[in-house]
C-alpha positions as CSV (number, residue, x, y, z in Angstrom):
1,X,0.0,0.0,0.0
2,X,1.1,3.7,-0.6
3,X,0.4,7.0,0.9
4,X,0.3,10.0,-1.1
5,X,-0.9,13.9,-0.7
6,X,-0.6,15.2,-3.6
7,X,-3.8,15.1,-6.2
8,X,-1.4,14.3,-9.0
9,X,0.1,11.7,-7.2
10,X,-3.4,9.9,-6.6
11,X,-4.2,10.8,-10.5
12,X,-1.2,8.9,-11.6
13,X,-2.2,6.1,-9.1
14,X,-5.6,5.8,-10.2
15,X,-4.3,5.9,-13.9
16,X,-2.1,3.3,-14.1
17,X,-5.3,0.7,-12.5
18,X,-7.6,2.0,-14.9
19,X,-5.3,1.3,-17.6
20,X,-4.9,-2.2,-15.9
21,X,-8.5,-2.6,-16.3
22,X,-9.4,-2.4,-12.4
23,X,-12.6,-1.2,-11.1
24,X,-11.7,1.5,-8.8
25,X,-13.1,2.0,-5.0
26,X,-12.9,5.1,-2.8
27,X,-13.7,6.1,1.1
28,X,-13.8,9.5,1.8
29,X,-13.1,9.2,5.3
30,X,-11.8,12.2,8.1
31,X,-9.7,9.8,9.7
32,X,-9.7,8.6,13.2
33,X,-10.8,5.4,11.8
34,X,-12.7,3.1,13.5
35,X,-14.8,-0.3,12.7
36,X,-17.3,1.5,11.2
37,X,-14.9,3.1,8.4
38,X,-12.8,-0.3,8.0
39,X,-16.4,-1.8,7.4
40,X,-16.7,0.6,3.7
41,X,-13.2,-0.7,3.3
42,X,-13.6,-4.0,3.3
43,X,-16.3,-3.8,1.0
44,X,-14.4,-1.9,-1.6
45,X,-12.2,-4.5,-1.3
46,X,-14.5,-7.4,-2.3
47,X,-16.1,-5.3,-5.0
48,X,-13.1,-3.2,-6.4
49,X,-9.9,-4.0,-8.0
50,X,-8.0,-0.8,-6.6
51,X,-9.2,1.2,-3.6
52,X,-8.6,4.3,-2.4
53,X,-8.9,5.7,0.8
54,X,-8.8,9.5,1.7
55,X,-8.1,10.7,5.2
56,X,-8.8,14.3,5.4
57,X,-10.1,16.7,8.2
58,X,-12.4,19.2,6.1
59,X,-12.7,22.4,8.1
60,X,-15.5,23.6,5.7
61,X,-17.5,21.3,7.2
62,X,-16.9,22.0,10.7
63,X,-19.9,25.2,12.6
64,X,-17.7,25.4,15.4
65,X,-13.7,26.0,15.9
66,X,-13.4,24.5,18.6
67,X,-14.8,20.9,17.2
68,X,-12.2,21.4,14.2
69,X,-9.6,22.0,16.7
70,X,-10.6,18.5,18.9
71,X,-10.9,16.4,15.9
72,X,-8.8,13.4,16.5
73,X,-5.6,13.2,13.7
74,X,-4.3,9.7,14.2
75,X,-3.0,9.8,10.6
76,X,0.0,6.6,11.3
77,X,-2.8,5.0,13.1
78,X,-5.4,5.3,10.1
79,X,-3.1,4.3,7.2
80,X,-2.3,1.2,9.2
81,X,-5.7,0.4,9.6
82,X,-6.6,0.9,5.9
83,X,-4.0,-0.5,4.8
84,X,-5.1,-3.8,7.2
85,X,-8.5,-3.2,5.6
86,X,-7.4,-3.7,2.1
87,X,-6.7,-0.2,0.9
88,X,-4.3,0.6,-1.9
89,X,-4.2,4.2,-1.6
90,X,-4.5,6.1,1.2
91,X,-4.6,10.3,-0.3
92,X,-3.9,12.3,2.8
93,X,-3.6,15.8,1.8
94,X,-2.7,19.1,4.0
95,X,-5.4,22.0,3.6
96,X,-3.5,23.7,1.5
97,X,-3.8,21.4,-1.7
98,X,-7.2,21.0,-1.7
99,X,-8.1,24.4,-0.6
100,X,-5.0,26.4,-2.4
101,X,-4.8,30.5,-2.2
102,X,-7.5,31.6,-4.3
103,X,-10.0,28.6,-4.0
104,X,-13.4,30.0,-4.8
105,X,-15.7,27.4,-5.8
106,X,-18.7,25.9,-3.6
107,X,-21.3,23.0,-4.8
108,X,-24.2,23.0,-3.4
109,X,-27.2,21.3,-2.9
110,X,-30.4,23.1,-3.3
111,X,-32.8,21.1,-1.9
112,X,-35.0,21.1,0.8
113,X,-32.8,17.8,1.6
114,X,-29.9,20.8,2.9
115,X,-32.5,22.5,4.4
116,X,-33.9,20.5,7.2
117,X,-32.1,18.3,10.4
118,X,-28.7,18.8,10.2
119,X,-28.6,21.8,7.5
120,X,-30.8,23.8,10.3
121,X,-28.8,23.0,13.4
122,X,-25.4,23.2,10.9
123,X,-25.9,26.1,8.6
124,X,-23.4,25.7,6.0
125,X,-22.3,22.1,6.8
126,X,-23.7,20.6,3.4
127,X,-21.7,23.0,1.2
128,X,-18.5,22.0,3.3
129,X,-19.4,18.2,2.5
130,X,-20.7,18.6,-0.9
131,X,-17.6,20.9,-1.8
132,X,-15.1,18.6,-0.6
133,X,-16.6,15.6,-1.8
134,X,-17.0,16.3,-5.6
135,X,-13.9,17.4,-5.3
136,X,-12.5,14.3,-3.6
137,X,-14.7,12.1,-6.6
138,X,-12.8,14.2,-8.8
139,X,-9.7,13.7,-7.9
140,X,-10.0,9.9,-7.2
141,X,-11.7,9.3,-10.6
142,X,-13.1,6.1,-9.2
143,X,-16.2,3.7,-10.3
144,X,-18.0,3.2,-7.0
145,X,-17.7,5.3,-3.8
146,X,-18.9,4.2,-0.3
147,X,-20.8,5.9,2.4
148,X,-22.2,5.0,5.7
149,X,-26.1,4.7,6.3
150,X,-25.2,6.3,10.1
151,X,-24.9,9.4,8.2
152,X,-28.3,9.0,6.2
153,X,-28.9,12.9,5.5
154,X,-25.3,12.9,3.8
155,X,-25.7,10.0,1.5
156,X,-29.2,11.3,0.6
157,X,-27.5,14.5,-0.3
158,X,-24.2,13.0,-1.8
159,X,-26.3,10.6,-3.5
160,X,-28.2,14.0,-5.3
161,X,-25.3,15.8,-6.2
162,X,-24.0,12.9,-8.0
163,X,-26.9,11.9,-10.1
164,X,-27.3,16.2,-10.8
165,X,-24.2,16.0,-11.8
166,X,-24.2,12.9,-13.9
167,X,-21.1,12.1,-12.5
168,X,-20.0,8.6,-13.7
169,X,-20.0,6.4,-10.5
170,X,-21.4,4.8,-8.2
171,X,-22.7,5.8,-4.6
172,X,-23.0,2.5,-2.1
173,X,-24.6,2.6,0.3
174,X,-23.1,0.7,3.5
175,X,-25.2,-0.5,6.4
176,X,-24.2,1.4,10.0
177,X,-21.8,-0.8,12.2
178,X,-22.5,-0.4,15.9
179,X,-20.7,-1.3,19.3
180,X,-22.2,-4.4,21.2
181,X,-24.4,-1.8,23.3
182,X,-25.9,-0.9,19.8
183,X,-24.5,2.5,19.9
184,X,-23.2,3.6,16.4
185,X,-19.5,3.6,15.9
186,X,-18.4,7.6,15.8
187,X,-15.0,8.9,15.7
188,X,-17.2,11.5,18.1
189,X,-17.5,8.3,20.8
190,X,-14.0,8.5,21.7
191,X,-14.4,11.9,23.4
192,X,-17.3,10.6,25.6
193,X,-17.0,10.4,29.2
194,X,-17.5,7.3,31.2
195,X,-21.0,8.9,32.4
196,X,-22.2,10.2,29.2
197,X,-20.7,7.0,27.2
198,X,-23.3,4.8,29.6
199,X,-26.2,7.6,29.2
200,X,-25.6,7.6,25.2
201,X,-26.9,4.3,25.0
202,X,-30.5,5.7,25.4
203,X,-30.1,6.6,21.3
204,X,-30.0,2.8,20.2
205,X,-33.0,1.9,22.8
206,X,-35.1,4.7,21.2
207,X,-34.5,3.6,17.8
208,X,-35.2,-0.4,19.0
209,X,-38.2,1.4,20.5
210,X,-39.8,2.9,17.6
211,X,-40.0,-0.3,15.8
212,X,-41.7,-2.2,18.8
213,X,-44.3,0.4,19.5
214,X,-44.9,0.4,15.3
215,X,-45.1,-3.6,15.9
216,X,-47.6,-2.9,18.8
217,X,-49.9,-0.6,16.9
218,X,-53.9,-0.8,18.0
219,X,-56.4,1.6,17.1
220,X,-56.0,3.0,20.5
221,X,-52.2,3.8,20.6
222,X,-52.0,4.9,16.9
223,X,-48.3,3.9,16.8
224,X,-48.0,3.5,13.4
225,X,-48.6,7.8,13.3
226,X,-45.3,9.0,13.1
227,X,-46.0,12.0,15.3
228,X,-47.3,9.8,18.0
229,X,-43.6,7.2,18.0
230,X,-42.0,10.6,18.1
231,X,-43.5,12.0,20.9
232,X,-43.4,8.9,22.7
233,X,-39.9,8.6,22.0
234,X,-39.3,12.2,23.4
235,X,-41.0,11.0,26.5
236,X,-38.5,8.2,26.9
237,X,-35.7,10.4,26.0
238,X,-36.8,12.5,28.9
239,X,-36.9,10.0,31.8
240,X,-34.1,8.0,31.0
241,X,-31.5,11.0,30.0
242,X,-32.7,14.1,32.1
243,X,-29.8,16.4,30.7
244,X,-29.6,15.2,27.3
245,X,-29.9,18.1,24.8
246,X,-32.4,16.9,21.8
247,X,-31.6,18.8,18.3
248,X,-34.2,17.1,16.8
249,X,-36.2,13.7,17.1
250,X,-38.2,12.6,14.1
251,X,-39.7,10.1,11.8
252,X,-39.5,10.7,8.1
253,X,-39.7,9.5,4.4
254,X,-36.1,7.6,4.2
255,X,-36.3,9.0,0.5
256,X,-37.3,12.8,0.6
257,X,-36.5,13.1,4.6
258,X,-39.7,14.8,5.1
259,X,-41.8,13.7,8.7
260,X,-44.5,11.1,7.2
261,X,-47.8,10.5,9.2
262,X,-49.0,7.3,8.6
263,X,-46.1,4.6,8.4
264,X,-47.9,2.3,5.7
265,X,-44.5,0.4,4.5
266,X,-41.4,1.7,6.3
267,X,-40.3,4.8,7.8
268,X,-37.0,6.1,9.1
269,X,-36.0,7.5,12.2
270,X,-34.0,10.2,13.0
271,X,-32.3,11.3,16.0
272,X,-29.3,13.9,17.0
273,X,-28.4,14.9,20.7
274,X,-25.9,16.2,22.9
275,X,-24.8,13.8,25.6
276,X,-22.3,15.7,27.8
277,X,-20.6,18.2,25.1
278,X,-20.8,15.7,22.5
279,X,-22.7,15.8,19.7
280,X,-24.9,12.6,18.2
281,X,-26.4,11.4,15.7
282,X,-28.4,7.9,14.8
283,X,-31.2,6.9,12.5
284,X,-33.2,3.2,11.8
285,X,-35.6,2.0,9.7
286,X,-38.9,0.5,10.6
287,X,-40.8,-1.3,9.1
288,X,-44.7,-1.9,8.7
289,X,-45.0,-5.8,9.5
């Protein structure tokens, strides 16, 4: 495996498998891997001839300074860990080259897709990830690019920009990989404390929740109304984590994001809260049964 961080370098790379005939993977990753990235890996690696892994820190991305500033950087750690994944490539670039002086360009998504959940709490976040990542697909030139379901709102939004773009690929999605307590693997779980880290696994018992009370509906407890698992879920969120600051707690249209009343096939669930001073996220699909 190499490690480059130079976009010409990664061309060149990318170049020489194409010309080999290889189908080519990328992960866009910000580093401080963890199970849930080597997961997207892995299944490059099975599907992909060449992959390529990018471990970048996007501060465009980032609403608050002071979150840039504790991002984790474990770049000798991640590169061993994609390379133990399967990775190729690992393109690990400085600010500077993809952001040189005089970098003017945004893409953006306009869509109500940006608008609600996480482009309300995060003005400005979506342009940061949609920026970067086209850029990132550009540079990598590859066939198939993988994403994480645990960040559903950004593949919905990736996935848009690419077919907009008619960009020649192909967007996977990849299912969420959790801890044995069902939390969802997050770079953002390292910086738990002991406290919050036993308090955060409230979010996977909601989202279990949500699909028993949809398997329990009657024509009394109207639990297959999304407003009414919402609300309940609110309620449980209240009693079992006091301090817990809820962004937003909803159930929506896993296509459009939009809250759905009636849950006649499926439905997705969406959650993000502060436990502590960190900031999660989570989401499942339930299902009409």
């Amino acid at each position: 495996m190499q490690t480059v961080t130079t976009i010409n370098d990664v061309r060149q790379r990318v170049a020489q498998a194409k010309a080999s005939g290889q189908i080519v993977g990328f992960v866009p990753t910000m580093g401080a891997l963890h199970e849930g990235h080597l997961a997207l890996i892995r299944q490059a690696r099975k599907e992909c001839g060449f992959v390529v892994v990018s471990v970048f820190v996007n501060p465009t991305q980032f609403n608050e300074k002071r979150d840039l500033e504790a991002y984790p950087r474990p770049l000798e750690q991640d590169i061993a860990l994609s390379s133990g994944a399967g990775a190729d490539l690992v393109f690990a670039p400085e600010a500077n080259e993809m952001y040189p002086s005089g970098f003017s360009t945004q893409v953006i998504v306009e869509s109500p897709l940006t608008k609600a959940w996480e482009g309300y709490f995060r003005p400005g976040h979506f342009a940061g990830v949609t920026t970067v990542v086209a850029k990132l697909l550009h540079v990598a030139q590859c066939d198939r690019a993988y994403f994480g379901e645990k960040d559903w709102q950004q593949l919905a939004v990736v996935t848009q920009m690419v077919r907009d773009l008619a960009m020649p690929l192909v967007i996977v999605p990849c299912p969420t990989v959790r801890e044995t307590d069902g939390l969802a693997m997050s770079s953002r779980n390292t910086r738990l404390s002991p406290e919050a880290r036993k308090t955060a696994k409230v979010i996977p018992y909601l989202l279990d929740t949500a699909q028993d009370l949809l398997d329990s509906v009657t024509a009394e407890t109207q639990t297959d109304k999304g407003p009414v698992i919402a609300a309940w879920l609110r309620t449980l969120l209240e009693s079992h984590a006091p301090d817990a600051r809820l962004d937003y707690l909803a159930v929506v249209d896993p296509r459009t994001l939009t809250e759905v009343d009636e849950i006649t096939e499926r439905a997705l669930v969406i959650i993000a809260v502060h436990i502590g001073d960190v900031r999660l996220i989570d989401n499942r699909v339930i299902v009409r049964r």
